[in-house]
C-alpha positions as CSV (number, residue, x, y, z in Angstrom):
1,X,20.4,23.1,2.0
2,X,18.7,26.2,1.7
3,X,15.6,25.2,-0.8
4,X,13.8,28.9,-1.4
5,X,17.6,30.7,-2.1
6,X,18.1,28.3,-4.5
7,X,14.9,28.1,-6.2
8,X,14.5,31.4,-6.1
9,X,18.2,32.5,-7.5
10,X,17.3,29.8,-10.4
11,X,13.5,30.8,-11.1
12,X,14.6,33.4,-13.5
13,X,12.2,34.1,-16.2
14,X,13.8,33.0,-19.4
15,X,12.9,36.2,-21.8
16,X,14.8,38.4,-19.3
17,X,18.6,36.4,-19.8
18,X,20.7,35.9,-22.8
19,X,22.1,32.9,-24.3
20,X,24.9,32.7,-22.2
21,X,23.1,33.2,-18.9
22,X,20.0,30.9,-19.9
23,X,22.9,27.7,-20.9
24,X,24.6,28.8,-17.2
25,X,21.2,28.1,-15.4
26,X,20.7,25.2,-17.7
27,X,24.1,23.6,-16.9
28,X,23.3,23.6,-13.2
29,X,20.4,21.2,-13.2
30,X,21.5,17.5,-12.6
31,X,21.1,15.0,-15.8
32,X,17.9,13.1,-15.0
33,X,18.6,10.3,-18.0
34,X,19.7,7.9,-15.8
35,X,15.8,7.8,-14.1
36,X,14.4,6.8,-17.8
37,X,16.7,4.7,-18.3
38,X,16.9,2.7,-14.5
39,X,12.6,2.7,-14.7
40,X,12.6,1.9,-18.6
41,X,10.1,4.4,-19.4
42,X,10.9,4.2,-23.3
43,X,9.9,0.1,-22.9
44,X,6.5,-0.1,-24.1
45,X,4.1,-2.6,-21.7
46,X,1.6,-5.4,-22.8
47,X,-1.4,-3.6,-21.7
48,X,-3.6,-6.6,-23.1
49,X,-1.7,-9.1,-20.6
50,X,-2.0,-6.9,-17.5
51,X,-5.4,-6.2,-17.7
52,X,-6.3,-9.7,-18.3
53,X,-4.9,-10.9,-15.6
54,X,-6.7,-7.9,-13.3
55,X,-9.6,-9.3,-14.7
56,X,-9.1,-12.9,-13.7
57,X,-8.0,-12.0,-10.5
58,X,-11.0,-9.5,-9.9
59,X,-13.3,-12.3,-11.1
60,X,-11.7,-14.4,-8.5
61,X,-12.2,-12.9,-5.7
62,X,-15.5,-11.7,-6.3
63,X,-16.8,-15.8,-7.0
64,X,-14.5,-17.3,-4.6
65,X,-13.7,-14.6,-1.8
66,X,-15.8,-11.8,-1.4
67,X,-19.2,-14.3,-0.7
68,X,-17.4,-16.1,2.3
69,X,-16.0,-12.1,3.3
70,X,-19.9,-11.0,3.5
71,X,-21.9,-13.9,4.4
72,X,-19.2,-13.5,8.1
73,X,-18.9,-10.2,7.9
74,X,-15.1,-10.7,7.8
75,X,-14.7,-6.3,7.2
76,X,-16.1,-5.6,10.5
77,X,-13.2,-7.8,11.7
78,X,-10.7,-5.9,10.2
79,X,-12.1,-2.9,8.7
80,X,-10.8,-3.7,5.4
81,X,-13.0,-4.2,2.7
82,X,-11.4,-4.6,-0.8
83,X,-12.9,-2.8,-3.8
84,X,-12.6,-3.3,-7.3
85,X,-10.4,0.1,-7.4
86,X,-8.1,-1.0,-4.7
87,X,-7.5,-4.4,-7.1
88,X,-7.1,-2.7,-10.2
89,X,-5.0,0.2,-8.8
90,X,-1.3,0.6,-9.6
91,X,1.6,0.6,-6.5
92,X,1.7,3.1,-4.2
93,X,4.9,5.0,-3.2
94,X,3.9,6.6,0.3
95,X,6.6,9.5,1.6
96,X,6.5,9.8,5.3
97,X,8.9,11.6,7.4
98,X,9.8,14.5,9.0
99,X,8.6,18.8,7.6
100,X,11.3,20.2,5.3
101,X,13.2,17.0,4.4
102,X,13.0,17.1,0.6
103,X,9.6,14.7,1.0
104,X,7.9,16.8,-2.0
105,X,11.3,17.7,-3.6
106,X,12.1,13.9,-4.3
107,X,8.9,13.6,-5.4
108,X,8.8,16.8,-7.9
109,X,12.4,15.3,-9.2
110,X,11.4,11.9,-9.8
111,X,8.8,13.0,-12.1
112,X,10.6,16.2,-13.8
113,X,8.9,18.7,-12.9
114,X,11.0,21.6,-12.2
115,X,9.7,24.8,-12.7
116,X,6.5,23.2,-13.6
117,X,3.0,24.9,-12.8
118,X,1.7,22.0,-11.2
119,X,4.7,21.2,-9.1
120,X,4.9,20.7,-5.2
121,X,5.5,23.4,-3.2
122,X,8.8,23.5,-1.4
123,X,10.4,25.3,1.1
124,X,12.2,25.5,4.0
125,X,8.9,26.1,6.1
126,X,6.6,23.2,7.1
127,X,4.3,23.5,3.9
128,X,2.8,20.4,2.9
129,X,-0.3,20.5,5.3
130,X,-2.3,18.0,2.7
131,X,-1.9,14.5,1.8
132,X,-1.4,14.9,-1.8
133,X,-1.6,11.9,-4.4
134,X,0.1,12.5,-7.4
135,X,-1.6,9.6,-10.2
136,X,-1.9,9.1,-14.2
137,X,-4.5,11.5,-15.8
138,X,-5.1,12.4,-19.2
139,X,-4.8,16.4,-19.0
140,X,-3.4,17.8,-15.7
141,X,-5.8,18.7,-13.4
142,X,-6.5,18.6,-9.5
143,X,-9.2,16.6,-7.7
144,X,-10.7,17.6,-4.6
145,X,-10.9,14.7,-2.0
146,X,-14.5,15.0,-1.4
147,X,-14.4,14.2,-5.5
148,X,-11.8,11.2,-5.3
149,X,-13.6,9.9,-2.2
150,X,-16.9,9.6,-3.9
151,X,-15.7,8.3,-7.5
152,X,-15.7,4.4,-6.6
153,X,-13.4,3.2,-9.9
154,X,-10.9,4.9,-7.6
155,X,-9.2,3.2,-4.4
156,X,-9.8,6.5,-2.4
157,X,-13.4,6.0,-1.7
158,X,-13.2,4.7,1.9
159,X,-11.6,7.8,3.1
160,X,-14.8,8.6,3.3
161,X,-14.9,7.2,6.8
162,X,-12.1,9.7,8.6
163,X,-14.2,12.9,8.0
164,X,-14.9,15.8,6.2
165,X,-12.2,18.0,7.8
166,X,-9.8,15.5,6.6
167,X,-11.4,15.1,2.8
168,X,-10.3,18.9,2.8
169,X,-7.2,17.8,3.6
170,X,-6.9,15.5,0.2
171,X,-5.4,16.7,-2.9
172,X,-5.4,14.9,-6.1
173,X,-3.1,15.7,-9.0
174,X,-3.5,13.9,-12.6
175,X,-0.8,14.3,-15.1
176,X,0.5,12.7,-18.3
177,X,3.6,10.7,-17.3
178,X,5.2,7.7,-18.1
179,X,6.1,7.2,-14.4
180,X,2.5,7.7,-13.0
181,X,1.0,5.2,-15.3
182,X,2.8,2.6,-13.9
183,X,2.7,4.2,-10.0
184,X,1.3,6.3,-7.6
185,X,2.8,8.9,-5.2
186,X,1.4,10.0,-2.0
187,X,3.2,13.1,-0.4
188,X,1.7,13.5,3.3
189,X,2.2,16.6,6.0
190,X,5.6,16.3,7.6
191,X,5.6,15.2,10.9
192,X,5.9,18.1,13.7
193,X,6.5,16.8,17.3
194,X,5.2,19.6,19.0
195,X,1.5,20.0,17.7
196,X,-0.8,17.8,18.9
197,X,-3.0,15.3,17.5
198,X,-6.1,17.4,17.7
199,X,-4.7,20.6,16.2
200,X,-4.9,18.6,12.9
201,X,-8.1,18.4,12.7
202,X,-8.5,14.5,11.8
203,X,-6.7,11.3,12.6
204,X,-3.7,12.0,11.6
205,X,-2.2,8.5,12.7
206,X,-5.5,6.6,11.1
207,X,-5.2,8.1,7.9
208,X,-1.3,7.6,7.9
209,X,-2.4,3.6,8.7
210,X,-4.9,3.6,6.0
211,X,-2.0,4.5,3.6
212,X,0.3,2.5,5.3
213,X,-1.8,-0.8,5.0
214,X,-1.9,-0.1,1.0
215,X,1.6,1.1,0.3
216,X,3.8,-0.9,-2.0
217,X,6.7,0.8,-0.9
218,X,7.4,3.3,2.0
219,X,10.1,6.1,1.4
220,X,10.6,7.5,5.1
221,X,12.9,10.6,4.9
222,X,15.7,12.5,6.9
223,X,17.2,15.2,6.4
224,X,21.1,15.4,8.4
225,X,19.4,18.2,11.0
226,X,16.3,16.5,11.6
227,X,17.2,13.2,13.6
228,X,15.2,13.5,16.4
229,X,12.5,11.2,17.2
230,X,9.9,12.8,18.9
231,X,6.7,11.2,20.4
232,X,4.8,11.2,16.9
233,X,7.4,9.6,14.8
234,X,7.5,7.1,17.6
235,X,4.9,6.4,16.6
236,X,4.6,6.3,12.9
237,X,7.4,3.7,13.0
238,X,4.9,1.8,15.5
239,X,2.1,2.1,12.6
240,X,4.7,0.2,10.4
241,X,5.3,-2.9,12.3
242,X,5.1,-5.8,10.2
243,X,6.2,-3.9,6.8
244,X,9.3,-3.5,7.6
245,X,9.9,-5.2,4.1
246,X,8.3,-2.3,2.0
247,X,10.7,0.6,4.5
248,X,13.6,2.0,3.0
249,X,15.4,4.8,5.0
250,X,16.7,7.6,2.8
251,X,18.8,10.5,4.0
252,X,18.4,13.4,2.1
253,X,20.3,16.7,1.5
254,X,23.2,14.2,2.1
255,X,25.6,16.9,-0.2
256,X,25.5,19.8,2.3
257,X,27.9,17.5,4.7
258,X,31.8,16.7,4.4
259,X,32.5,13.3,3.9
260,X,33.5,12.9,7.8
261,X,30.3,14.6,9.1
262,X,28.4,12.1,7.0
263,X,29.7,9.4,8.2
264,X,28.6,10.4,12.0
265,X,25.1,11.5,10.5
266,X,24.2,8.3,9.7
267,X,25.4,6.7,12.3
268,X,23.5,9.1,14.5
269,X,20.2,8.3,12.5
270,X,20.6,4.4,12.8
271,X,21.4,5.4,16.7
272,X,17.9,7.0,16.5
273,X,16.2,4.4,14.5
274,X,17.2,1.3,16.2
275,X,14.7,1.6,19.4
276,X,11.8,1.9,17.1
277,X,13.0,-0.9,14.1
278,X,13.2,-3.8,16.2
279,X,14.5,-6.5,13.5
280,X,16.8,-8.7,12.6
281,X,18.0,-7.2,9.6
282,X,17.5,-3.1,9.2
283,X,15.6,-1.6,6.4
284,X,18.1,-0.3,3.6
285,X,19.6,3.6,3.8
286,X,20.1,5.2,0.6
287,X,22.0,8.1,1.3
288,X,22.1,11.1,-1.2
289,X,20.5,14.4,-2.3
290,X,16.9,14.5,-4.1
291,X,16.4,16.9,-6.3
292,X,17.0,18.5,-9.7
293,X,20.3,20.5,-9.0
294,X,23.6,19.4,-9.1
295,X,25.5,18.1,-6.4
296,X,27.6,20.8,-4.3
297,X,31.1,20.6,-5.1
298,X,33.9,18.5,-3.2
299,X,30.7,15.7,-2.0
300,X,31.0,12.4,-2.8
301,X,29.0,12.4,-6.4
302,X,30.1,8.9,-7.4
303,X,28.4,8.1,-4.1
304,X,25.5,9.8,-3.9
305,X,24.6,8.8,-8.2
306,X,25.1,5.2,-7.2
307,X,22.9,5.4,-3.8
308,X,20.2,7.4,-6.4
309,X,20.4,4.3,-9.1
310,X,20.1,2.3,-6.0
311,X,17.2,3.5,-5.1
312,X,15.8,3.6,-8.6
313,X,15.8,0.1,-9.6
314,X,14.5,-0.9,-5.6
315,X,11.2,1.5,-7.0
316,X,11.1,-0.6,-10.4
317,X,11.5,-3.6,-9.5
318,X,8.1,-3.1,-7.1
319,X,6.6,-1.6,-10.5
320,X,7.9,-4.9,-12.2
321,X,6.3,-7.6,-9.5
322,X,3.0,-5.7,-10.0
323,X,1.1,-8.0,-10.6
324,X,2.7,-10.8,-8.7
325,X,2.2,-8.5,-5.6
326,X,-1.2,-7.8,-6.0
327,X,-1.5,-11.7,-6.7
328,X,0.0,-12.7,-3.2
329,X,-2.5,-9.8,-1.0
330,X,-5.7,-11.4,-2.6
331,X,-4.4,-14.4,-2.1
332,X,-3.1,-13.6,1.6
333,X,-6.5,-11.8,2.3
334,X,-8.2,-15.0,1.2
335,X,-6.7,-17.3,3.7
336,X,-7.6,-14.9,6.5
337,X,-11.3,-14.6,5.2
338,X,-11.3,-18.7,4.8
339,X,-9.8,-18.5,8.7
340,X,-12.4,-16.5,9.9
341,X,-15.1,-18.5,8.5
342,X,-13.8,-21.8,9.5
343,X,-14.1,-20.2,13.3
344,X,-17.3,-18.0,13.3
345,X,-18.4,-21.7,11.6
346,X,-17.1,-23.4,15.2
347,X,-18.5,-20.9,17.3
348,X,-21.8,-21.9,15.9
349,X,-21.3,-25.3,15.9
350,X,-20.5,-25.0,19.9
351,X,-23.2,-22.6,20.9
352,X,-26.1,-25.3,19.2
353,X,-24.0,-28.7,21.0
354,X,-24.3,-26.6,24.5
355,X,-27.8,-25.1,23.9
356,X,-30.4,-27.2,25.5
357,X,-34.5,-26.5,25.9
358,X,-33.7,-25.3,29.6
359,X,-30.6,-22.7,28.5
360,X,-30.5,-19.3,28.5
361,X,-28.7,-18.2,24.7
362,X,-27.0,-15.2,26.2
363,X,-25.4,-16.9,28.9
364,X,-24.4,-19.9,27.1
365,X,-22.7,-18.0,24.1
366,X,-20.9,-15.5,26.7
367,X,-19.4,-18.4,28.4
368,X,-18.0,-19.6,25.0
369,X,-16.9,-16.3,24.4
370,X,-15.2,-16.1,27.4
371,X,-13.4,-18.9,27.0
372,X,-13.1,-20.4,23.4
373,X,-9.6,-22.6,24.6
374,X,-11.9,-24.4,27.1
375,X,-14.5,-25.4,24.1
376,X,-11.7,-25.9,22.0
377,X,-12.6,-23.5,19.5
378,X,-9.0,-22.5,18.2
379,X,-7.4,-25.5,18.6
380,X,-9.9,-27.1,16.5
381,X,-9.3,-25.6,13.5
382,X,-5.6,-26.0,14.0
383,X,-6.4,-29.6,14.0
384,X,-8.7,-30.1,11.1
385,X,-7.6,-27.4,8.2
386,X,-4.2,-27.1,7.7
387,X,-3.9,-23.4,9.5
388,X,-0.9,-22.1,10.9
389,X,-0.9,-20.8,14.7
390,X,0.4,-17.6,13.5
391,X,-2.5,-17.1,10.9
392,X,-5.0,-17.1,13.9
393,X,-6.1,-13.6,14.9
394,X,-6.5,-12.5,18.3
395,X,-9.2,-14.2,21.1
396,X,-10.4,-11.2,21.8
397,X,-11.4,-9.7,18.6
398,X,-14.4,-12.1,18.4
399,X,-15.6,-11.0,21.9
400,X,-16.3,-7.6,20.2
401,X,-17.4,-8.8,16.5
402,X,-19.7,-11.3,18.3
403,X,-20.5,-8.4,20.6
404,X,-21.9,-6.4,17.1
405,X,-23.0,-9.8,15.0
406,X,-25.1,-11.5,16.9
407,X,-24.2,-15.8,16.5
408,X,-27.6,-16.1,15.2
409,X,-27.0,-14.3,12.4
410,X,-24.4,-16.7,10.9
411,X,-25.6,-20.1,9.7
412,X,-22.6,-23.1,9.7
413,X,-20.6,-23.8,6.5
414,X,-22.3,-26.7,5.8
415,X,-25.5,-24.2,5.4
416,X,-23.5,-22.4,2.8
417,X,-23.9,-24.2,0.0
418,X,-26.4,-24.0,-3.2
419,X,-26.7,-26.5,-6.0
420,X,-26.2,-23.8,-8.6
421,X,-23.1,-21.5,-7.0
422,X,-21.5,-24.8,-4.4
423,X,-20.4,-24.3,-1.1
424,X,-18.7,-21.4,0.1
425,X,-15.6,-22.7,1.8
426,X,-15.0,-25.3,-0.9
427,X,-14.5,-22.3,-3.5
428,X,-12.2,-20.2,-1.3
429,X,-10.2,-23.1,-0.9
430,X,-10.0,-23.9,-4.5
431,X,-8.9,-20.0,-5.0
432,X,-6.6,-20.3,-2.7
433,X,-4.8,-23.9,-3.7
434,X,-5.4,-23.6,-7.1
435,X,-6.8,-20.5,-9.1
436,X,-4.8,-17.9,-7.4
437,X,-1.3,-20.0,-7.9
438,X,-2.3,-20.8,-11.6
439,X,-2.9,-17.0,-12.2
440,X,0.6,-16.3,-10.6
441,X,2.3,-19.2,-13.1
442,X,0.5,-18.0,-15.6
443,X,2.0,-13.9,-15.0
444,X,5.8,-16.0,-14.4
445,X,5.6,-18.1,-17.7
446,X,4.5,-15.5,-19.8
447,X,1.3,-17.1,-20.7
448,X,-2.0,-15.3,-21.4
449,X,-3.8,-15.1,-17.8
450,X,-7.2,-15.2,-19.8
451,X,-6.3,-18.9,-21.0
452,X,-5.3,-20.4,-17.7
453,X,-8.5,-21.7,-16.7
454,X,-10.4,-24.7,-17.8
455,X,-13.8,-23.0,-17.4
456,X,-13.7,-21.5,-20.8
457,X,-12.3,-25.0,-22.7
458,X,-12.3,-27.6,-20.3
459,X,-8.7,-27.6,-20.2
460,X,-8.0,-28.0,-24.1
461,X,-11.0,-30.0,-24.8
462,X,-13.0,-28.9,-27.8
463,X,-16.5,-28.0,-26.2
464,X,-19.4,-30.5,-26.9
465,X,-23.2,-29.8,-27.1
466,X,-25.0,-32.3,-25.0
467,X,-28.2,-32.0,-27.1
468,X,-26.8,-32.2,-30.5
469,X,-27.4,-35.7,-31.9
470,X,-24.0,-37.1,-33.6
């Protein structure tokens, strides 16, 4: 699978061929209708709808959410703070695997862009050394990282945190497609087991979390001579623990193999995998050969188009739950921000029942600290709001957030509460119970999102003025 012979015996300049030789070269390329048609690209999308419902949900969580998040300081828990790009922006598609597996290949195919100036480099070389995101523009153009990093309308901006070296790294390209206004691509370096961490440059393993934590779905690619798992693909797949839903295994180059050697290929890979996906049931395989020639001859075509179609409507049916998607991680986001509340809120309740006029603060609060199970601190909330064990995070992590925030610093909820705005905790729980639900009936039934509320007409009710005499 020899990518630079073949793009280079095929990159023949069209004024320097006849007829005959141009429909030859022509003839070779694979039929790409199949992609418009398995992604709908022709259907036209209500716009209106869509961004009516980002706007409700951005309202949301910037009423009901985002005041609990800051008043406890909930990003320094988790180092994820949600922006108002990140909420609007469309799915990701994040390529991981292996140097010279047909990562940027796939990529260049899906999109049509053979022979195109702004297409990926390929080769058979390590050559993507940049993580590259390939998005919706206008007119095509790059963007320089340190440029996508400080525009905040874009989801990019807290890659501001890994480093300059690794803003140099990041490569935007904008382009006119119908694909790209409904996705986002991320090509990233190929993994190379024997450079170090260092060499890079930046956190190579960070960033690839970063991008991991945001991806809608996560293409991780093989190639049938490139099955080994070395130390740092052990642990990319330990980076993707917990999302093993969004994973789906592709072999690649899957036409330079005879049937037969196929078969032990991918058994060879799952052999390789299975240490490092440690689930009940595996992520899918789709087995086939990405990019725009045509299959070699005496391969399994029927096989390898079905596996591509496969794999096709898996990528539009994430484009198609959108919305829904993005519904559930605000949603999922808000009942770990309403969790952490609830327990900085029992922390604080704890440390002013033990303080007395004799007490030392520091000693008092590190004891609690210490020990939160003997002051009943967890099992508390388990007992009074519902929670679910599994939705508590780890003992630990408050030694070092308390260790940062300071407990006086945080008032209780009952504190958090104004006549004009309400209480904090009873507005995240409304959001979570109510709004957010509503807004995902709404997206299911086909209703305008705009509409679903009763702030705007007290739920059908013609609005009445208070101070107009009758």
């Amino acid at each position: 699978y020899i990518t630079v012979l073949k793009q280079t015996e095929f990159a023949v300049d069209v004024c320097d061929v006849s007829a005959e030789e141009e429909e030859d070269v022509i003839s070779v390329l694979r039929d790409r209708s199949h992609i418009d048609e398995t992604l709908r690209l022709a259907m036209e999308e209500k716009a209106g709808d869509y961004a009516a419902a980002l706007e409700r949900l951005r309202k949301i969580y910037h009423t009901s959410i985002k005041p609990m998040e800051q008043a406890y300081k909930y990003n320094e828990l988790r180092q994820h703070e949600i922006s108002d790009g990140e909420i609007t922006s469309k799915p990701m598609v994040l390529f991981l695997g292996p140097w010279s597996v047909g990562k940027s290949s796939m990529i260049n195919y899906l999109l049509g862009l053979h022979d195109h100036p702004y297409q990926l480099y390929t080769g058979a070389e390590p050559t993507t050394s940049e993580f590259t995101v390939i998005m919706h523009g206008e007119k095509i153009r790059s963007v320089e990282g340190i440029v996508m990093a400080a525009d905040s309308s874009r989801s990019f901006s807290p890659l501001e945190k890994f480093g300059q070296n690794f803003l140099e790294k990041l490569i935007g390209i904008e382009m006119p497609h119908k694909l790209l206004e409904r996705v986002t691509f991320v090509d990233t370096p190929g993994i190379i087991e024997n450079r170090k961490q260092q060499e890079r440059g930046y956190p190579f393993n960070d960033v690839c979390q970063w991008f991991i934590d945001r991806a809608d779905l996560i293409f991780v690619v093989f190639d049938p001579t490139k099955l080994d798992v070395g130390l740092e693909l052990e642990m990319l797949f330990r980076q993707l623990k917990g999302r093993e839903s969004q994973i789906r295994i592709i072999l690649n180059k899957a036409d330079n193999l005879a049937t037969q050697d196929l078969m032990r290929v991918y058994g060879a890979l799952f052999w390789s995998l299975a240490p490092l996906i440690n689930v009940t049931e595996p992520p899918r395989v789709y087995v086939s050969s990405f990019w725009p020639y045509d299959y070699a001859p005496d391969t399994s075509r029927e096989l390898f188009k079905r596996e591509e179609i496969s794999l096709l409507e898996d990528l539009n049916q994430v484009i198609e739950n959108r919305m829904e998607n993005k519904i559930a991680f605000i949603r999922q986001h808000g009942i770990r921000v309403r969790i952490h509340g609830l327990l900085v809120d029992r922390y604080v309740q704890t440390f002013k029942e033990k303080m007395s006029f004799f007490s030392d603060p520091e000693l008092v609060f590190q004891e609690i600290v210490d020990d939160p199970d003997k002051f009943y601190i967890f099992k508390s909330i388990l007992a009074k709001t519902n929670v679910s064990k599994f939705d508590l995070p780890n003992r630990d992590a408050y030694r070092d957030f308390f260790g940062i925030n300071p407990i006086a610093n945080f008032k209780p909820l009952s504190a958090q509460c104004s006549y004009i705005g309400g209480c904090l905790l009873d507005k995240i729980e409304k959001a979570i119970t109510t709004e957010l639900p509503a807004l995902l009936s709404s997206i299911n039934s086909g209703k305008q999102p705009g509409l679903s509320s009763c702030e705007a007409t007290g739920c059908g009710e013609k609005p009445k003025n208070r101070y107009r005499k009758n």
